[in-house]
N, C-alpha and C positions, 0 to 999 in steps of 0.2 A: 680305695680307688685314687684318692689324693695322692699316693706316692708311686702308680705307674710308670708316672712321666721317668719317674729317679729310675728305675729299672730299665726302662728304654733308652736311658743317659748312658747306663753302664752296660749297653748291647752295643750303642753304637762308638762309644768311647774305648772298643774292645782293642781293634788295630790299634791305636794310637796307644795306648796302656804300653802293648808291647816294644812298642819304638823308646818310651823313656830310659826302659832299661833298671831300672833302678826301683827296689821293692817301697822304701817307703814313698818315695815319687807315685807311684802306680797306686797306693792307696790311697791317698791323700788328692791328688788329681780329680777322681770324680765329685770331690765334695768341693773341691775348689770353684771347679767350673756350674754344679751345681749353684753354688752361689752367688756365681755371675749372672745365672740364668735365671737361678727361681725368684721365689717371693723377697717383696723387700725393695726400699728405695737406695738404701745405700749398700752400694760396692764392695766396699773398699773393704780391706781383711779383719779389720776389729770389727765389725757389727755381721759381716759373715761367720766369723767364728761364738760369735753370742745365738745367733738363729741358727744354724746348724747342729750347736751344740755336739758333733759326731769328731771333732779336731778343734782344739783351742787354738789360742792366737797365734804361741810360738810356733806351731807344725804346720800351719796357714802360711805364715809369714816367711818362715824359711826355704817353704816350696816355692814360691815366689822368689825371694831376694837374696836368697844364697847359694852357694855352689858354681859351679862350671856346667852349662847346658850345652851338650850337641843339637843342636836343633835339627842338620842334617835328618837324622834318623824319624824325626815327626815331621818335615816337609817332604818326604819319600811318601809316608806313608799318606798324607794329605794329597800329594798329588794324585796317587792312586786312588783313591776313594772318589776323587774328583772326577776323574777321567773315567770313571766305573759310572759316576752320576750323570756326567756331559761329556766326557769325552764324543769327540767327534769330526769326523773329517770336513765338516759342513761347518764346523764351531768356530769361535772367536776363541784369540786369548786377548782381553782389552786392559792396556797399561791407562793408567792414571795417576793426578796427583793430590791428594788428599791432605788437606789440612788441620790440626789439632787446635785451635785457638788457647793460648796460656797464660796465665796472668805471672807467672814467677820469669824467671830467668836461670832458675836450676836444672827444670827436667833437661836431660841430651838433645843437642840440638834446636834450642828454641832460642828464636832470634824474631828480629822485625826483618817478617819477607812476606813474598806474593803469598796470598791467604785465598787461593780459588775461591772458597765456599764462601768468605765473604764480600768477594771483590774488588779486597782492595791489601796494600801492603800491612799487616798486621803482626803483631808479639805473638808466634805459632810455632809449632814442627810442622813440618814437610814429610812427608811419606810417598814413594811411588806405592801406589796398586797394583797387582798383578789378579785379573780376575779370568777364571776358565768357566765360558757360557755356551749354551746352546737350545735352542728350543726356547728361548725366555728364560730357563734357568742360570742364574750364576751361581757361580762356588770360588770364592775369592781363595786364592791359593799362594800369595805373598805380599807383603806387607813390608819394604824397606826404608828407613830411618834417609832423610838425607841430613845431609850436614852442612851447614852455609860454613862459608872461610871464615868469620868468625869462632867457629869453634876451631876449625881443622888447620888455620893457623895458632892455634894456643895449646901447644902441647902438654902444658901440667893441667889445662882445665878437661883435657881429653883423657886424660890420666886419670883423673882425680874423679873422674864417671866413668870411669873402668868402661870406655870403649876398646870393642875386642879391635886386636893388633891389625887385624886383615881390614880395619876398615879407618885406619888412622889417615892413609891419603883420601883427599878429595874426590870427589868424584861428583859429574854434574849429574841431574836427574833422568838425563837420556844414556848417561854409563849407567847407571842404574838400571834400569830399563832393558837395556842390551843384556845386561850380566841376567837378568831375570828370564828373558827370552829364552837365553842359551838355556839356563837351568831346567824350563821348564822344557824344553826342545830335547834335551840329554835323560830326563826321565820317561822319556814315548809316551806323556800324555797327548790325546789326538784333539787338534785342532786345525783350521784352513785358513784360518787369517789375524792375522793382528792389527787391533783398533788403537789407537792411540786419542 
């Protein structure tokens, strides 16, 4: 009975399988996200790969941090499942901006800026929101990286974190937002208003 939940991970993880495209991707996938989800305080891929036991570190860690990912093909299939759950002509699509708070200065994009969740300017990422709700339900369906001029004027440090080429210019958090709109507008999930 304890391993259910795993079963129902891998009913509902079925579309999305499809979308990576890619056979060891697609096995490895349910144990990953398994990991994030199930038992256990830390995360991160070396102590998921010891509790899992079903994929060690290297096959963890490569699904994660190496290759080329189309992402396209999993935010189609996300929208879809979304718009199956809430879509709706009565619904919200509500942009937002979300802050990561960070103590380094490596991860992409972390800088000293406006930190909403804390209120005040802070060493963070920046992230728009894009969330598809209706009826009280949300279903967050985008999640983009912003980039202060800090990074996006320093072209070997945008380099050297392998940011993808489409996203080396600038752009402020309301481009962001718009580009997310259209996206989500061009895949016919139904919605009646946008919140900001």
């Amino acid at each position: 009975m304890a391993e259910d939940w795993r079963s129902d991970l891998e009913v509902w993880l079925t579309p999305f399988l499809g979308a990576l495209r890619h056979k060891t991707r697609m096995r490895v996938c349910p144990a990953y996200i398994a990991g994030l989800i199930g038992p256990g305080d830390r995360k991160s891929v070396q102590p998921m790969a010891a509790r899992g036991g079903e994929f060690g570190y290297d096959q963890l860690h490569h699904f994660i941090a190496d290759g080329v990912w189309d992402n396209a093909p999993l935010e189609a299939v996300l929208l879809k499942e979304a718009d199956r759950l809430v879509g709706d002509e009565a619904g919200y699509l509500v942009i937002d901006d979300t802050a990561l708070p960070k103590k380094g200065h490596h991860s992409v994009g972390v800088a000293p800026q406006y930190a909403s969740s804390l209120g005040k300017t802070s060493n963070c990422q920046s992230l728009v929101s894009v969330t598809l709700a209706s009826r009280e339900v949300p279903v967050m369906v985008g999640l983009r990286l912003f980039l202060p001029e800090s990074w996006t004027d320093d072209a070997e440090r945008m380099t050297r974190a392998r940011v993808p080429l489409d996203r080396l210019q600038a752009l402020t958090k309301p481009e962001i937002a718009i580009e997310e709109i259209d996206r989500v507008i061009a895949s016919g999930a139904r919605f009646g208003c946008v919140l900001a």
